[in-house]
C-alpha positions as CSV (number, residue, x, y, z in Angstrom):
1,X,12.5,13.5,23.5
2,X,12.5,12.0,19.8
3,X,13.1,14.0,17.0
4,X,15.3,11.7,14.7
5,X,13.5,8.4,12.9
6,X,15.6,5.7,11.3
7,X,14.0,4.2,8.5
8,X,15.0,0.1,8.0
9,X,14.1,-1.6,5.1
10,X,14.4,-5.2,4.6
11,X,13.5,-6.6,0.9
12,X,15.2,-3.5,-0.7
13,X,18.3,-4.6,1.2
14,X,18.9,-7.8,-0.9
15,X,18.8,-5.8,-4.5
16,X,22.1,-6.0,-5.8
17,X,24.1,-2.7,-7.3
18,X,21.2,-0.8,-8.3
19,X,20.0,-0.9,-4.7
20,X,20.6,3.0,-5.0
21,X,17.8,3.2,-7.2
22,X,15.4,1.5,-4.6
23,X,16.5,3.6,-2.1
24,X,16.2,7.1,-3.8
25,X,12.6,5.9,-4.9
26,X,12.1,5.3,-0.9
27,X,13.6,8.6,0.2
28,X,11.0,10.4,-2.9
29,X,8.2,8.6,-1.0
30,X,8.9,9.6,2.2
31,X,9.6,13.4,1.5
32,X,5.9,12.6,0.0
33,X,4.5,12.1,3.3
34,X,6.3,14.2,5.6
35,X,5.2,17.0,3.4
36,X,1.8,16.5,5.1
37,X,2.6,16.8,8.2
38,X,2.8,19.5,10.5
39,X,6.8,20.4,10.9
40,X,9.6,20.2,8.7
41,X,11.6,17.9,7.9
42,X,15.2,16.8,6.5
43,X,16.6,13.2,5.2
44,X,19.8,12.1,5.1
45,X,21.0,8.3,3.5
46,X,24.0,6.5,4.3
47,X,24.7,2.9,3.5
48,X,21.3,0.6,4.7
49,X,19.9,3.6,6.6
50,X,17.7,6.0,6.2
51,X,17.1,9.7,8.6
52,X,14.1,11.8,9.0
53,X,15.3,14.4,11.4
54,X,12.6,16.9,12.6
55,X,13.5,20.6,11.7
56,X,11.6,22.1,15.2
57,X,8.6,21.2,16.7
58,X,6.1,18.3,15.1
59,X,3.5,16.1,16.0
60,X,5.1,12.6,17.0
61,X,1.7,10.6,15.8
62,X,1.1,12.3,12.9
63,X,4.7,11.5,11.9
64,X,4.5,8.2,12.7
65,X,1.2,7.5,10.7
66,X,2.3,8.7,7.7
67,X,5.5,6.8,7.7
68,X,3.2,4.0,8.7
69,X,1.7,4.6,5.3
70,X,4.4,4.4,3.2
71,X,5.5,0.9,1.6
72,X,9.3,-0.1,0.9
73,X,9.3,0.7,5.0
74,X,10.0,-2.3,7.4
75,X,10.1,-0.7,10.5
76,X,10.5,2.9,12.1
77,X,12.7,3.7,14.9
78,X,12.6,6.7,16.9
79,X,16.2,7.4,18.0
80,X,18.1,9.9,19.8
81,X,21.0,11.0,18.1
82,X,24.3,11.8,19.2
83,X,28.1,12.9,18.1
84,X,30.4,10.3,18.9
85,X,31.5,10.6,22.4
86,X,34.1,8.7,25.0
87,X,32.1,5.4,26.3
88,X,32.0,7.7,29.8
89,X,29.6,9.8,28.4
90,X,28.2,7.7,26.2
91,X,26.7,5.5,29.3
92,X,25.5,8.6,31.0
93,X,23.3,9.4,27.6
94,X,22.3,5.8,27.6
95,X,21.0,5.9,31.1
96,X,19.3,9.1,30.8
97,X,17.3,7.5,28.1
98,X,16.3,4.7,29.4
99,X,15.1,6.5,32.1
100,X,13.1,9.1,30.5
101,X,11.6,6.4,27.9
102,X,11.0,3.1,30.8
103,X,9.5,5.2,33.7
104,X,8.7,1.3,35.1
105,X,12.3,-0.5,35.4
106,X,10.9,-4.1,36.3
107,X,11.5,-5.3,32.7
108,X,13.8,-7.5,31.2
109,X,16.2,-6.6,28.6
110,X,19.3,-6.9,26.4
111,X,22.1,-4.2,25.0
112,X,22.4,-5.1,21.1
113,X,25.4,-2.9,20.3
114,X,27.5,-2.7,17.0
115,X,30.4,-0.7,16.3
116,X,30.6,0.3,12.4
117,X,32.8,2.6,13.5
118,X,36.1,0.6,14.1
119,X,38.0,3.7,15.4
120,X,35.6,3.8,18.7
121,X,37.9,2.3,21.2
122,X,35.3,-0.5,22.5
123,X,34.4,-3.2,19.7
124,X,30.7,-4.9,19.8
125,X,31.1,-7.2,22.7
126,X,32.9,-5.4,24.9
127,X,30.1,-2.3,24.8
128,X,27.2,-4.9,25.3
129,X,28.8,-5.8,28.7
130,X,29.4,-2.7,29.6
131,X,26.1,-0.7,29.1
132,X,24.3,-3.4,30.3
133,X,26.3,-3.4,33.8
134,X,25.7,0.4,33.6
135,X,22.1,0.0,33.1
136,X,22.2,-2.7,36.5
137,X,24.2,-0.6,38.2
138,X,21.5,2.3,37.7
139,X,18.3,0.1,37.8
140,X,18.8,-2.9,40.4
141,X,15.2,-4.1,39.2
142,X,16.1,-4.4,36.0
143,X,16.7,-8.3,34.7
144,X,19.0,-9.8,31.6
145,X,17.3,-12.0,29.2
146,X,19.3,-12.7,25.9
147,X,17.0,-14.6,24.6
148,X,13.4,-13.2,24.8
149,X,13.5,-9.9,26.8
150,X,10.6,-7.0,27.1
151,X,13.1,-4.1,26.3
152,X,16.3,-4.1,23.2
153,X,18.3,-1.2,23.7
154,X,20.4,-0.7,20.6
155,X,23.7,1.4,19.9
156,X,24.7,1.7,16.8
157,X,28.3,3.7,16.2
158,X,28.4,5.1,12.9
159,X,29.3,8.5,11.7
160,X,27.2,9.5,15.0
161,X,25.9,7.1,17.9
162,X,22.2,5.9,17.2
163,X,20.5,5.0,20.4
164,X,17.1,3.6,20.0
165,X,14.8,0.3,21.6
166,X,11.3,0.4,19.7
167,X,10.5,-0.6,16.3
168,X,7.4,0.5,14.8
169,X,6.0,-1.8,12.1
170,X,5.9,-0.4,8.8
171,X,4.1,-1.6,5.7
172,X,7.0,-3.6,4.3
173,X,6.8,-4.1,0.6
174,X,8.6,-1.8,-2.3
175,X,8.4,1.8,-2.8
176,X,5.7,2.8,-5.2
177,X,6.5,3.2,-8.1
178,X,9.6,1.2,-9.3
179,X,7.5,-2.0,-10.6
180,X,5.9,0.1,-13.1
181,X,2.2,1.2,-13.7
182,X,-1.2,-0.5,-13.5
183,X,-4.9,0.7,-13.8
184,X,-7.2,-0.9,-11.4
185,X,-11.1,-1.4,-11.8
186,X,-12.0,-0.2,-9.0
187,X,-15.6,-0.6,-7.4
188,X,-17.5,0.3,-4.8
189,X,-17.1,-3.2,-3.2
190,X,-14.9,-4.6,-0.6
191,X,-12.0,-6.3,-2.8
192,X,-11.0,-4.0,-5.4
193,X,-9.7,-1.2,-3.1
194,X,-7.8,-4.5,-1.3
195,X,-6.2,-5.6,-4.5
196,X,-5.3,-2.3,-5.6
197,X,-3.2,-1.8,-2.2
198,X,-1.7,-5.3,-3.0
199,X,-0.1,-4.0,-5.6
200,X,1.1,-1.1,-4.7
201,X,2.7,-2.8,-2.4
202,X,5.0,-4.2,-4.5
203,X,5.9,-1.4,-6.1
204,X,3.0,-0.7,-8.9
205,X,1.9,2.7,-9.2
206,X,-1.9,2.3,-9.6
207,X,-4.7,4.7,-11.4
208,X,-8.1,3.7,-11.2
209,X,-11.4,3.2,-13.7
210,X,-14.8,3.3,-12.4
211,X,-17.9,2.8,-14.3
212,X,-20.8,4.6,-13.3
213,X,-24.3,3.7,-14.7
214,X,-26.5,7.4,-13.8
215,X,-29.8,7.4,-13.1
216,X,-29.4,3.6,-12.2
217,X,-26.2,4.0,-9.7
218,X,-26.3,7.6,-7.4
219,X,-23.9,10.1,-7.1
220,X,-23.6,8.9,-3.9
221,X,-22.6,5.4,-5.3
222,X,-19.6,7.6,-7.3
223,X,-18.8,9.4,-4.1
224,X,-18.4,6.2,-2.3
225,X,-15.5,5.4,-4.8
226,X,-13.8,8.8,-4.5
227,X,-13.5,7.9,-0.9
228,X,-12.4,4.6,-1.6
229,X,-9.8,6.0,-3.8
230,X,-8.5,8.4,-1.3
231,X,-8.4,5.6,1.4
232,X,-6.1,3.4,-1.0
233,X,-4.0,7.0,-1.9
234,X,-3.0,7.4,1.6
235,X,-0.5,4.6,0.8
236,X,-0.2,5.1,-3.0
237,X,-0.1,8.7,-3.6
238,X,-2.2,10.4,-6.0
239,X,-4.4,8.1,-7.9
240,X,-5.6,9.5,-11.4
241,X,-9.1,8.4,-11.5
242,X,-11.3,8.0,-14.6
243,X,-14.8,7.8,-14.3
244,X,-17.0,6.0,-17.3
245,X,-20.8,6.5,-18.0
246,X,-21.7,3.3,-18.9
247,X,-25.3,3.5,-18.6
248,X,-25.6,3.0,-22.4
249,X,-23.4,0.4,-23.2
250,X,-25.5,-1.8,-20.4
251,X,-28.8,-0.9,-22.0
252,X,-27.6,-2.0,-25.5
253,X,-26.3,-4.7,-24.1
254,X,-29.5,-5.6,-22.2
255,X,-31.2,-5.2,-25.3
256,X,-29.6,-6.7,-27.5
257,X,-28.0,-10.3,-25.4
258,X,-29.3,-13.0,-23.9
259,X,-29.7,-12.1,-20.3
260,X,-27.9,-15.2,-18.8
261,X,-24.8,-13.7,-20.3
262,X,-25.2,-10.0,-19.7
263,X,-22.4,-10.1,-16.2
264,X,-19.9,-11.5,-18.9
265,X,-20.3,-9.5,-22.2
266,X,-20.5,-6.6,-19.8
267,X,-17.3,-7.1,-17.9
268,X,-15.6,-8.0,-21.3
269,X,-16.3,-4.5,-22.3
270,X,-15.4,-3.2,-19.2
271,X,-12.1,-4.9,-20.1
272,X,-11.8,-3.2,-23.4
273,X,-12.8,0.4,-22.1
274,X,-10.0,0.1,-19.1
275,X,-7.2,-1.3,-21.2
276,X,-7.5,1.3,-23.6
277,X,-7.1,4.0,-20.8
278,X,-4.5,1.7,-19.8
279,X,-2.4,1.9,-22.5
280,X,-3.1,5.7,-23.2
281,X,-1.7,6.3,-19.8
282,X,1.4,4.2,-19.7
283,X,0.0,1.6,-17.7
284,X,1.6,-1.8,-18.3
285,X,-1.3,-3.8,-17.0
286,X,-4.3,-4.5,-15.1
287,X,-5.9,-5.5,-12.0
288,X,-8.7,-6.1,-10.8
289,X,-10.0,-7.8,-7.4
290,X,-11.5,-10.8,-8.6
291,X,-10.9,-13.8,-6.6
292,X,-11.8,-17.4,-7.7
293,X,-15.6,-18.9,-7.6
294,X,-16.6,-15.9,-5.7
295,X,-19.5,-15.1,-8.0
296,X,-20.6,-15.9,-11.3
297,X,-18.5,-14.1,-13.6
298,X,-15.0,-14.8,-11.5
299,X,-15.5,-18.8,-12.2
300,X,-12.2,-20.2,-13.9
301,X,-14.3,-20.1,-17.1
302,X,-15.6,-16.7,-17.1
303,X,-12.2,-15.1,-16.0
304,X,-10.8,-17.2,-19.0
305,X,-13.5,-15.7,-21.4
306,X,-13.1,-11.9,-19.8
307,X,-9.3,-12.3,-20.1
308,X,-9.4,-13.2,-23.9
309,X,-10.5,-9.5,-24.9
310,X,-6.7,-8.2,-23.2
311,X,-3.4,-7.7,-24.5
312,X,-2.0,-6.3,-21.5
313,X,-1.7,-8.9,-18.9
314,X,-4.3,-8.7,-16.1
315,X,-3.4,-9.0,-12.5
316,X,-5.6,-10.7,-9.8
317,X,-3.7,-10.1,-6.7
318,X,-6.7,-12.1,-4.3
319,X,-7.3,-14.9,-6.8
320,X,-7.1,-17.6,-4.0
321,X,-8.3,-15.6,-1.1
322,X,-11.5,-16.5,1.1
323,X,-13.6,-13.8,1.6
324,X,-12.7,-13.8,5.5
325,X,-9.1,-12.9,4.6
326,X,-10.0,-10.1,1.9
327,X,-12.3,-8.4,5.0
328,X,-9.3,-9.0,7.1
329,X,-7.0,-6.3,4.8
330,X,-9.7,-3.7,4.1
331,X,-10.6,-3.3,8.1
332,X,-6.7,-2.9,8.1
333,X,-6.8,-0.6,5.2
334,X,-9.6,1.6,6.0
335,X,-11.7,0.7,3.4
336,X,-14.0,-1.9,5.0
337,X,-16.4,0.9,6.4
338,X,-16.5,2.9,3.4
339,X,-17.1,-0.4,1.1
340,X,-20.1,-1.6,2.8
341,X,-21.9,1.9,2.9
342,X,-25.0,0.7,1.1
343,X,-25.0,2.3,-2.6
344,X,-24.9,-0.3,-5.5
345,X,-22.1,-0.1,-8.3
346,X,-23.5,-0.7,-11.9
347,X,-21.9,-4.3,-11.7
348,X,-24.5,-5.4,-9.0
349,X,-27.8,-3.1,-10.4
350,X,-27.6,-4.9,-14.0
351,X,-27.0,-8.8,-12.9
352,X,-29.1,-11.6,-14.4
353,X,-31.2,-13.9,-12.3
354,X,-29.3,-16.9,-13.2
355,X,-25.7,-16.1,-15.3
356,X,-24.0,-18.5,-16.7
357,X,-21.1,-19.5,-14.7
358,X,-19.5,-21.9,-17.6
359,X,-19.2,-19.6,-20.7
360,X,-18.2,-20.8,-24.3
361,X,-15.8,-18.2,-25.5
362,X,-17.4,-19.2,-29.2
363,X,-20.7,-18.5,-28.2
364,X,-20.4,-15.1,-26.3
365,X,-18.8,-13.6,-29.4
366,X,-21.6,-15.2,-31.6
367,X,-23.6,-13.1,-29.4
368,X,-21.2,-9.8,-29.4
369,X,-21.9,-9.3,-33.1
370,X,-25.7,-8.6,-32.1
371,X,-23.9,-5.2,-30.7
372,X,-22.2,-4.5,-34.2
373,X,-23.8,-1.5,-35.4
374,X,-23.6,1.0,-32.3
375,X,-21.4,-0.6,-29.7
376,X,-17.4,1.2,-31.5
377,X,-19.6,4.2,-31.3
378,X,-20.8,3.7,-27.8
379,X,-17.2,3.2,-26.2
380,X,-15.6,5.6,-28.1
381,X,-18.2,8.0,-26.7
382,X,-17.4,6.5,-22.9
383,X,-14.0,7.0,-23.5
384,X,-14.4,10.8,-25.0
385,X,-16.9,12.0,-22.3
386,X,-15.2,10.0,-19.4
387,X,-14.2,12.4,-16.5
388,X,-10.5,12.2,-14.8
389,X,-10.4,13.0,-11.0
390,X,-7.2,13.3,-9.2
391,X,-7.8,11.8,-6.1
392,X,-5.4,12.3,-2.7
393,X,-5.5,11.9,0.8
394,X,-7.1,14.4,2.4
């Protein structure tokens, strides 16, 4: 019956004149996913709405999925569309579809018309009243409730009539993309593929860095974050992924620091490693998924001392989140499953019995220049030998 969607948007609708730009950055995303669906497809704009119209046959979940996918969209509407027509008609099409779409008529409901088109000769009011006696008249079981009914059928006159009564939740947010660029340190864990999704939801475009410590961490341990990645692409789009051996750069470090202070030095030079892919790739910061007190090296003095080795300013999207409500997003997500698959990241294989969880940013560099003769070497060679995947939903 469907084959028109209308796209709303809500936080894109309060930008001010260069809304446009917003909106064309939406309309890019969603040609994005409707590429991958089965069926073409054309958009159309016009002021505050948004068309995917169906060129043919398609699959009416699959469509809906992916648009389900795609952030900067509040909610998808599948709508019949028609040429503007005398109100005589108009109730006949009306009727028709509320047949075909409510098989069960004992439901409540309201008419929520509005005429944008001044020229129709029935304003708002007077169409409300009068579809919704049509509707009685054709369904005696039916019931008016203004206030809190099951069903809201909604005309909109336009350049066509719009007839539609579901909404469809989308993802709400911005389109990707038009907040800039960040890299993410992505693990195999639970909240990193969260906080990557966080901000892409407002509008970052993400690429990732994942260090991988071989023999100590498997290839299954690196697959496990290519999956993650593609989870968290279904909503981001391709994610340029960089993959790090850091195997020797924890050794030295092992060797050559005290052990309580290994998870620190280590994630500082994580730091380093991912800022300077950052900044050779136009990203503009960085984020990770560290969230307050949730393990040693995420205490308010170890984030201080991890954050001292940036320039580019390091975003924490889950920074006061309980655990509870970071599971919560990554079951929503997809990624909870993949996350838990049991194959340890080089963060978790090369922690100290007891870290310090109070670090003095004075005595962790004392202990940095222990690494002075290999450790510019070391990273340079990380960064040289890394390997670049480009990672998409499959």
């Amino acid at each position: 019956m469907f084959s028109s969607f209308l796209i709303k948007y809500a936080e894109i609708g309060i930008k001010g004149k260069n809304r446009y730009l917003f909106e064309d950055a939406l309309v890019r995303q969603i040609k994005y996913a409707t590429k991958k669906c089965s069926g073409e497809f054309t958009l159309s704009k016009t002021p505050g709405r948004i068309f995917v119209d169906a060129d043919g046959d398609f699959d009416y979940d699959e469509i809906i999925e992916k648009l389900s996918h795609v952030f900067g969209i509040w909610g998808i509407c599948p709508v019949v569309r028609l040429d503007v027509i005398e109100p005589e008609a108009l109730y006949k099409e009306i009727i028709t579809f509320f047949d075909k779409v409510y098989p069960d008529k004992n439901k409540t409901f309201k008419v929520a018309a509005r005429r944008a088109n001044k020229s129709y000769p029935l304003d708002s009011m007077e169409l409300n009243k009068k579809i919704g006696e049509e509707l009685l008249n054709a369904f005696p079981e039916l019931k008016v409730d203004i206030h809190d009914p099951e069903i809201t059928l909604t005309v909109e006159i336009r350049d066509r009539i719009y007839i539609y009564s579901e909404i469809i939740p989308g993802p709400g947010g911005m389109p990707v993309g038009t907040n800039g660029k960040g890299m993410l340190l992505l693990s195999g864990g639970i909240d990193s593929p969260v906080a990557g999704w966080m901000v892409a939801k407002r509008g970052l475009k993400i690429d990732a860095v994942y260090f991988h410590a071989p023999p100590y961490t498997s290839e299954r341990a690196k697959q496990k974050v290519v999956d993650l990645a593609k989870k968290v692409s279904a909503y981001t789009g391709p994610i340029y992924l960089h993959v790090i051996n850091f195997t020797d750069i924890q050794l030295y470090i092992y060797e050559k620091c005290p052990h309580d202070e290994l998870t620190i030095i280590m994630r500082r030079y994580m730091m380093r490693i991912a800022e300077e892919i950052a900044k050779e790739t136009e990203c503009q910061c960085l984020i990770t998924g560290e969230s307050i007190g949730q393990v040693a090296s995420q205490t308010t003095q170890s984030l201080a001392v991890t954050n001292e080795v940036c320039e580019l300013p390091v975003f924490r999207p889950l920074i006061a989140f309980d655990k509870e409500d970071i599971v919560t997003i990554s079951k929503k997500i997809d990624t909870y499953e993949t996350s838990i698959l049991p194959f340890e990241d080089c963060c978790t294989i090369f922690v100290a019995k007891h870290p310090v969880t109070k670090p003095n940013l004075g005595i962790i560099k004392k202990h940095e220049t222990n690494l002075e003769e290999k450790i510019d070497e070391m990273v340079k060679t990380a960064l040289d030998t890394r390997e670049t995947i480009i990672v998409t939903e499959e």
